[in-house]
TORGUKOL-921083 format. One line per 2 residues: number of its first residue (from 1); for each residue x negated, y negated, z negated of C-alpha. Coordinates in Angstrom, 1 decimal, always signed. Layout:
N
NUM	X Y Z ~ ...
***
This chain:
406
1	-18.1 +70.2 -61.9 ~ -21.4 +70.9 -60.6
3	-20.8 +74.3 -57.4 ~ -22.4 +77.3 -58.6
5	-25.1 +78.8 -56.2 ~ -24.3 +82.0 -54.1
7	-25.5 +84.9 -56.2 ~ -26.0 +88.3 -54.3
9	-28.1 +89.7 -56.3 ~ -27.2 +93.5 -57.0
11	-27.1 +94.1 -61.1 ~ -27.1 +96.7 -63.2
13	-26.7 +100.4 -62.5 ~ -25.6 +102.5 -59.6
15	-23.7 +105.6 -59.9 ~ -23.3 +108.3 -57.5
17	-25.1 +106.4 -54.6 ~ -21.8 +103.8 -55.0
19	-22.0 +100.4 -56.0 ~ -21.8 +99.9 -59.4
21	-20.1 +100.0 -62.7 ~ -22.6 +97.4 -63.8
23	-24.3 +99.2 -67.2 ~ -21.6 +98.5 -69.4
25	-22.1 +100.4 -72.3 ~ -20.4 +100.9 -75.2
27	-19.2 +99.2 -77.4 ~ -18.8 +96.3 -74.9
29	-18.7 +92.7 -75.7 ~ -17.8 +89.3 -74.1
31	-20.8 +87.3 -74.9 ~ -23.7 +87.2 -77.2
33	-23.3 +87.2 -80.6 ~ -19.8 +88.2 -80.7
35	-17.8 +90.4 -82.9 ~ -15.5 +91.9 -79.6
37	-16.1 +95.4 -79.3 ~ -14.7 +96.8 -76.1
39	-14.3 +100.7 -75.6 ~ -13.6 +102.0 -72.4
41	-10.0 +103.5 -71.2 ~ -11.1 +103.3 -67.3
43	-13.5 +101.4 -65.3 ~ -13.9 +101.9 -61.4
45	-16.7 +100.9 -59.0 ~ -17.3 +97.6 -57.4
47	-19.3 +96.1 -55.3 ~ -21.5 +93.1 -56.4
49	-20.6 +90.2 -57.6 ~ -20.7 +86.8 -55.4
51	-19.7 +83.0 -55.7 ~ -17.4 +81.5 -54.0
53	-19.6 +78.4 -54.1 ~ -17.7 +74.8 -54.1
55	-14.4 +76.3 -52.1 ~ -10.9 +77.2 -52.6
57	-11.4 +80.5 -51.8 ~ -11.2 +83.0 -54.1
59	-8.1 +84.5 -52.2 ~ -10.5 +86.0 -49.8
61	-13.2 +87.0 -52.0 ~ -11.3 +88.5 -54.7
63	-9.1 +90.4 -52.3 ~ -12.0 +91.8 -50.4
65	-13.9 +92.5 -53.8 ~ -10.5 +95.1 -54.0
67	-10.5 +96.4 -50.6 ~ -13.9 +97.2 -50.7
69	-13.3 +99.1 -53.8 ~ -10.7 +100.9 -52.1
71	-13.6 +101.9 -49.7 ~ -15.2 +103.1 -52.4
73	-12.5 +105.1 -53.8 ~ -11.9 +106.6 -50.2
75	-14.8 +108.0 -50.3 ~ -17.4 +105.8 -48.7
77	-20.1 +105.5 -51.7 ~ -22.0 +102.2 -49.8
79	-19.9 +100.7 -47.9 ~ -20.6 +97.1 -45.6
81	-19.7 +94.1 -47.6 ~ -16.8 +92.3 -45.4
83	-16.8 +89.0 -44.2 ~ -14.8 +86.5 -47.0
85	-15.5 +83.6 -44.2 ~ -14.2 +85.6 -41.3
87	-10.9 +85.8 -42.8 ~ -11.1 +81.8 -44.1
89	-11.7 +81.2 -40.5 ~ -8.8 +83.3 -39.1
91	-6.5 +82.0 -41.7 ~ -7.0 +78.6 -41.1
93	-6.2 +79.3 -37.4 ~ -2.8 +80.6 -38.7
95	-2.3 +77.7 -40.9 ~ -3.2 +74.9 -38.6
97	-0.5 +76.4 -36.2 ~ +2.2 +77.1 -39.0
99	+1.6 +74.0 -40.0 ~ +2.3 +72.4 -37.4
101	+5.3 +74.0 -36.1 ~ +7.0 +72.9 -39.2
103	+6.0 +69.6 -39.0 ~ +3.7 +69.4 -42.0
105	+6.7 +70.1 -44.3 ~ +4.4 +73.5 -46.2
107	+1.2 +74.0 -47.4 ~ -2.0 +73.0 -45.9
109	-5.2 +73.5 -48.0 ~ -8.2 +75.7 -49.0
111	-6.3 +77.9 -51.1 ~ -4.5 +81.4 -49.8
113	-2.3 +84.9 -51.2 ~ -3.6 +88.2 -51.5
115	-1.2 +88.5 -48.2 ~ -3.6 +86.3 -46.1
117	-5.9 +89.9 -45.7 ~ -3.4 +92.1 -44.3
119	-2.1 +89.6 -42.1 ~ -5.8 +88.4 -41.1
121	-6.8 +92.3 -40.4 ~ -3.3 +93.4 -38.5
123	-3.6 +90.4 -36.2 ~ -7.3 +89.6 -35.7
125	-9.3 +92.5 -37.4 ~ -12.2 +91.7 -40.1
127	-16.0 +92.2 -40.0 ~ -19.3 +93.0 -42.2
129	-20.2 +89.8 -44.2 ~ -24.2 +90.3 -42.6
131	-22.1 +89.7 -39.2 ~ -20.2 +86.2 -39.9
133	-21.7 +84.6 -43.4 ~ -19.6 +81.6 -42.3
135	-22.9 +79.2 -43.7 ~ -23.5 +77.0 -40.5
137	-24.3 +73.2 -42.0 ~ -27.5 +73.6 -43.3
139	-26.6 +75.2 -46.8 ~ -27.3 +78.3 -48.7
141	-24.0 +78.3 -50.8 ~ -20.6 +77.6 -50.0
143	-18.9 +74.3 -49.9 ~ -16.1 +74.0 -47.8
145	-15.1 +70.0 -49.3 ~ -16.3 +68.3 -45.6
147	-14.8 +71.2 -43.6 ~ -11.6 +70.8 -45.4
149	-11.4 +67.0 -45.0 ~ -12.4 +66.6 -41.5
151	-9.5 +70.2 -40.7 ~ -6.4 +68.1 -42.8
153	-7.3 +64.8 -40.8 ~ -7.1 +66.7 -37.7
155	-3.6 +68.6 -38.7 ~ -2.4 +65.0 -39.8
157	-4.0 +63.3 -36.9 ~ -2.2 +65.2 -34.6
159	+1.4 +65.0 -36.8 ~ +1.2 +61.6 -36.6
161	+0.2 +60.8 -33.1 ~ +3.6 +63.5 -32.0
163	+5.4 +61.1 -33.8 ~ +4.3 +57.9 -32.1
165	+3.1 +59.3 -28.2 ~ +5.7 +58.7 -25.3
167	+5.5 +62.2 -24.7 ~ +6.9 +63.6 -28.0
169	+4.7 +66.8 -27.1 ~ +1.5 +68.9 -27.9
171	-1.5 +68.7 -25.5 ~ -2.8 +72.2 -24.7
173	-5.4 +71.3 -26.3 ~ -5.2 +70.7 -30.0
175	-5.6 +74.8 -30.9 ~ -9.3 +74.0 -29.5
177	-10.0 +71.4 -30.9 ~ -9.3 +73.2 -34.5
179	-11.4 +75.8 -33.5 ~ -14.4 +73.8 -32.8
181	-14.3 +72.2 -36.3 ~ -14.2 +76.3 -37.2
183	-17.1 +76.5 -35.0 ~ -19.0 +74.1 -36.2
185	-18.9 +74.2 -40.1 ~ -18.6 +78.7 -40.2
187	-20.2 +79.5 -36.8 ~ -18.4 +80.5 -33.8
189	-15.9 +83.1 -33.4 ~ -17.0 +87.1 -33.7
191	-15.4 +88.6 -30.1 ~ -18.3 +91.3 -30.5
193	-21.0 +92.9 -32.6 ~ -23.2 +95.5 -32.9
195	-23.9 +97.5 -36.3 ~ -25.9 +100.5 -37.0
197	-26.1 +100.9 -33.3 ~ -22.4 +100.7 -32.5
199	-20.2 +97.9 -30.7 ~ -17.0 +96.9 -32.3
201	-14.5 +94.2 -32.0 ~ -13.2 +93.1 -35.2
203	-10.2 +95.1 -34.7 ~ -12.0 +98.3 -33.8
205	-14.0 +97.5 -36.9 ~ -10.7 +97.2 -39.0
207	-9.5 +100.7 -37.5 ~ -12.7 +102.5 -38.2
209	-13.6 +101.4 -42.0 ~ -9.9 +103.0 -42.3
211	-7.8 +100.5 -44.1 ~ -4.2 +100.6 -43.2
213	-2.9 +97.3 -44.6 ~ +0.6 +99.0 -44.7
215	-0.5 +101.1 -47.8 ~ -0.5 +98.0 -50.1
217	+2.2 +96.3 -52.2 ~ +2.2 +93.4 -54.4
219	+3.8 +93.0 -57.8 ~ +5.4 +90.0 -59.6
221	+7.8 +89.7 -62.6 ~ +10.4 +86.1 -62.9
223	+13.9 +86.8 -64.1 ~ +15.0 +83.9 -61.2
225	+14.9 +86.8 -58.8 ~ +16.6 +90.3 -59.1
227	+14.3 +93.3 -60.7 ~ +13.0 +96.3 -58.6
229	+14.0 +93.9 -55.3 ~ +11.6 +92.5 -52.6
231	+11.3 +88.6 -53.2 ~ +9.5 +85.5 -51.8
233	+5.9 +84.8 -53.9 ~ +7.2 +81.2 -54.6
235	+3.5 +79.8 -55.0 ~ +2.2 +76.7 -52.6
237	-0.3 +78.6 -51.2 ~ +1.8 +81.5 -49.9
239	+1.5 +79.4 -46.6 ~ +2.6 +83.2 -45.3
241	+5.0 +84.1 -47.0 ~ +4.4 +87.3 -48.0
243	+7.3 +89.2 -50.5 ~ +6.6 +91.1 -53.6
245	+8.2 +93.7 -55.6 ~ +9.6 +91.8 -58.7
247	+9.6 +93.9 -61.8 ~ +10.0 +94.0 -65.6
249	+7.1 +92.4 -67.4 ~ +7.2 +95.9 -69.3
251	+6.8 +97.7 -65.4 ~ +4.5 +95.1 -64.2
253	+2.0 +95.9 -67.5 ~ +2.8 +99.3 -67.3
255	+2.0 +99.9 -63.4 ~ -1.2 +97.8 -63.7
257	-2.1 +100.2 -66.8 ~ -0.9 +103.5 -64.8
259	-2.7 +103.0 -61.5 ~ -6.3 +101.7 -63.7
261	-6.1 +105.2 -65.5 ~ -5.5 +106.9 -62.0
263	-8.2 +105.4 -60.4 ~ -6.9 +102.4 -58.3
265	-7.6 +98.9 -59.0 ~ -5.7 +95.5 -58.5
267	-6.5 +92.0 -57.1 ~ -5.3 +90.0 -59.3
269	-3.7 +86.5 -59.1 ~ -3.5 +84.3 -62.3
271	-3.1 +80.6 -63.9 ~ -6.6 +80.1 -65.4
273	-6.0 +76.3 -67.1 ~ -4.9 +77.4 -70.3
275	-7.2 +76.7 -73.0 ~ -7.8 +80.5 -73.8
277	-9.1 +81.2 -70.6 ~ -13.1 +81.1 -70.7
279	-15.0 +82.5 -68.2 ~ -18.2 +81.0 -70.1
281	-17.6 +83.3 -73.3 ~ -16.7 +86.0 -70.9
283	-12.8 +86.2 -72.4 ~ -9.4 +85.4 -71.4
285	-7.1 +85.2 -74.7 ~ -3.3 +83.6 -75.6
287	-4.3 +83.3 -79.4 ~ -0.7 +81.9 -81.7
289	-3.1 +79.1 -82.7 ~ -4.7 +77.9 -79.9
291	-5.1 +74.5 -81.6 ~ -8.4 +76.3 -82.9
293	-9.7 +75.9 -79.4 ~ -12.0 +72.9 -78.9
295	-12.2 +72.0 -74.8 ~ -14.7 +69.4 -73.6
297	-14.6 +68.7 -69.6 ~ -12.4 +69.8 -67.2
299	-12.1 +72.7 -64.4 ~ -11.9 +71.7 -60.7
301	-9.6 +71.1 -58.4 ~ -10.4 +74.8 -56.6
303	-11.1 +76.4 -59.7 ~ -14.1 +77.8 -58.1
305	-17.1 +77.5 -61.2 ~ -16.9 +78.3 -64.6
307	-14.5 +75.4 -65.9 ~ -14.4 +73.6 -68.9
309	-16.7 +74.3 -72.4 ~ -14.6 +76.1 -74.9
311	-15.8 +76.9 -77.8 ~ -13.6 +78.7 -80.9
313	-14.1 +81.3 -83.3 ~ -10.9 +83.2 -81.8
315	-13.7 +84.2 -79.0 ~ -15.9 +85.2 -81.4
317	-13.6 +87.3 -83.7 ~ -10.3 +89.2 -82.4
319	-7.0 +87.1 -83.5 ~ -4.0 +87.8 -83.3
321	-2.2 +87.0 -80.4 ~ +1.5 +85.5 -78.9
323	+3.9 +88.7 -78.6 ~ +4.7 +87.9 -75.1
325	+8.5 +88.7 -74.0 ~ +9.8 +88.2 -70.4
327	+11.7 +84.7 -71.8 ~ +8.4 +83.1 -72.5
329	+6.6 +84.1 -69.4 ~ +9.8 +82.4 -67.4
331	+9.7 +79.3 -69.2 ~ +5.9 +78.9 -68.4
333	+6.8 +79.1 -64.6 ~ +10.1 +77.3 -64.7
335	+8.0 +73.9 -66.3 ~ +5.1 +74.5 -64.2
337	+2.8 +74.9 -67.1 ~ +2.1 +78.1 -65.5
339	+0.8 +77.4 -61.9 ~ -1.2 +79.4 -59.0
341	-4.7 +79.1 -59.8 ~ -7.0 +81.8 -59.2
343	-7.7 +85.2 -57.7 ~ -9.6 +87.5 -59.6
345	-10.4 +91.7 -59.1 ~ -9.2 +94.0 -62.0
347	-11.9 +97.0 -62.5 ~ -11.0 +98.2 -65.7
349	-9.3 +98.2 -69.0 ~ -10.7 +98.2 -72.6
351	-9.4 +98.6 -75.9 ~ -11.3 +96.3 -78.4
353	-11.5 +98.0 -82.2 ~ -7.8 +96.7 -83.7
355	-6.3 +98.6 -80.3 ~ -5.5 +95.1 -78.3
357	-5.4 +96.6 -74.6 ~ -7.7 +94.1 -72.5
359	-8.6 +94.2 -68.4 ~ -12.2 +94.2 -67.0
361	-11.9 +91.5 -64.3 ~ -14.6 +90.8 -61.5
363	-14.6 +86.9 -60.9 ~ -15.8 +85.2 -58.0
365	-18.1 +82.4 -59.8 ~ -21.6 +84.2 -59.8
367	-23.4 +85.9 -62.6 ~ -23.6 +83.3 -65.1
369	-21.9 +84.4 -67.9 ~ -23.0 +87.0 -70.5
371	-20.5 +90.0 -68.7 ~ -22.7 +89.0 -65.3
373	-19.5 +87.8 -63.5 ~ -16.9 +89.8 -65.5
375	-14.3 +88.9 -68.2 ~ -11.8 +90.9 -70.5
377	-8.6 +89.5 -70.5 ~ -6.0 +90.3 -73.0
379	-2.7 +92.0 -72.6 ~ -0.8 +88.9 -74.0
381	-2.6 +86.9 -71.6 ~ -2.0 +89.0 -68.4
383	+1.3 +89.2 -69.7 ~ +2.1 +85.7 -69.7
385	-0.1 +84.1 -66.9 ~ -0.3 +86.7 -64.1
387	+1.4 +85.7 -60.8 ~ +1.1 +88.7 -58.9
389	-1.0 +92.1 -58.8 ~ -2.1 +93.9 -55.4
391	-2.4 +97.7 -55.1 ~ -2.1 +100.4 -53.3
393	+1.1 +102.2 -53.4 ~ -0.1 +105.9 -54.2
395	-1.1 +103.6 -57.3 ~ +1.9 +103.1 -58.8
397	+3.7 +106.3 -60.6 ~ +6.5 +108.8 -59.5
399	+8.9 +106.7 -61.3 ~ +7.6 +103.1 -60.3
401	+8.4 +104.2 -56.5 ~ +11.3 +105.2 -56.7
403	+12.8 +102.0 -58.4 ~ +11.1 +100.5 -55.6
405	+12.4 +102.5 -52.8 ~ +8.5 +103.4 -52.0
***
């Protein structure tokens, strides 16, 4: 697939002196000439919407997209944009080293959790995107396909020469030598900066913008783990291994509904590959005949533009949809049909006119489509492909807590 260009270009309307809620008026539809009308239940600010270029790194975007909605929602109307490369950067540092230590036996690639933020902001801070735009090889637009070949030959470089040196041990060295590949491809490491006439570290920068990454929780739902318990994400790219809070499909829905109405979004992380998922006609859907659905190309590997043409009338016309039940999602995960794709930002949530409950969702592939970088995604869909939610704990209900032990 051809990368999609960078777009920073600020659309629609702002509200308030926020960024914002993108002139979606009402009724709403998916794309031009369709019959979807979409009526608001809630829709909170966001900042613009980027690209994640030709990378593997919607992780960091999407999750930043949320946090700096949670800016927003604390009270600062404009806040800075962060740095999505900053935390790439940092996380790769992590990686290389985790990596490493357990001798190349997890995950090593371009892809990350919503957990790679917290643990990139308690341990190394984060910055304004104007300070790090991570674009040092001569590009306007992200592609991260050289810097991620040249950082796994290093990783398995240095795997296989501890195998075969007489020493059987690290030179003090080889940490270096991963940052000046960083260095090179995303610009050298931020120590210091100055902003609106201030000096920070990234850490001081983290502690004034006042996000305390202990406020956040994610949510899953498999029956292979026990319900309202902490449990591993079991996704490749948890390279962290952060937990989550798995819950019934009905309390996962139901929270993700709740804390929407009371003003707090969710990052969102989903499988994308199913035929009913079309960024292009601005819709994700799980129709009962998805046969309908003619799908000419292919996504790539990252999942980082706008995928495969599909084209059906079931994204022109509302149709009825699989009733999906806790049994279904499971079998999805247990055969790997449903698999760790994407991470997305959930603004909002629309009813279209039979009542079908439906998600705004900010993506991370430019402004493109007809929805300017957005997509409505059904409930049977979010049902039966989400992997995990991310939100902040005064989010969830009364009730939701105290299953949790919140």
């Amino acid at each position: 697939m051809n990368q999609l260009f960078i777009i920073l270009t600020f659309v629609g309307f702002y509200a308030s002196a926020s960024f914002a809620q993108y002139g979606f008026s009402e009724p709403a539809t998916n794309n031009a000439g369709s019959e979807y009308k979409f009526s608001k239940v809630a829709h909170l600010d966001a900042t613009p919407v980027q690209s994640q270029g030709y990378t593997g790194t919607c992780w960091s975007f999407s999750a930043l997209s949320y946090f700096e909605s949670e800016l927003i929602r604390q009270g600062n109307k404009n806040p800075d944009l962060l740095s999505e490369m900053f935390v790439v950067r940092k996380a790769y540092e992590s990686k290389a080293e985790k990596y490493i230590r357990m001798d190349g036996k997890i995950n090593f690639s371009e892809g990350g959790a919503f957990h790679d933020i917290p643990f990139v902001i308690r341990h190394y801070g984060i910055v304004p995107e104007e300070v790090y735009k991570g674009l040092n090889y001569g590009s306007d637009k992200h592609n991260h396909s050289e810097m991620f070949a040249v950082l796994d030959g290093a990783v398995q470089g240095l795997l296989t020469n501890l195998k075969g040196s007489r020493s059987g041990s690290l030179s003090t060295a080889w940490k270096a030598a991963i940052n000046g590949i960083l260095d090179a491809y995303l610009g050298a490491d931020v120590k210091e900066f100055e902003l609106k006439g201030k000096k920070y570290t990234p850490k001081s920068y983290a502690t004034a913008i006042g996000l305390n990454m202990d406020d956040y929780v994610s949510l899953t739902s498999f029956t292979n783990h026990e319900m309202n318990k902490e449990c591993m994400l079991e996704i490749a790219d948890n390279w962290a291994w952060g937990t989550s809070y798995n819950v019934s499909l009905d309390d996962l829905m139901g929270a993700s509904e709740y804390a929407l109405k009371e003003g707090y979004s969710l990052a969102w992380g989903a499988d994308v590959s199913e035929a009913g998922f079309s960024f292009k006609n601005g819709l994700a859907i799980n129709p009962v005949d998805d046969a309908t659905i003619e799908v000419s190309g292919s996504d790539n590997k990252n999942f980082s533009d706008a995928g495969a043409d599909k084209k059906s009338n079931a994204f022109k016309t509302p149709v009825d949809e699989v009733k999906v039940t806790a049994e279904i999602r499971q079998e999805a995960y247990d055969n790997k049909t449903t698999t760790d794709d994407h991470g997305m930002h959930i603004v909002g949530m629309y009813k279209d006119q039979k009542g079908t409950k439906y998600f705004l969702v900010k993506n991370s592939w430019g402004t493109g489509n007809y929805p300017e970088g957005y997509l409505y995604v059904s409930e049977s869909y979010f049902k039966w492909k989400t992997i995990n939610v991310y939100v902040h704990k005064d989010g969830l209900s009364k009730e939701m807590k105290k299953k949790l032990g919140l």
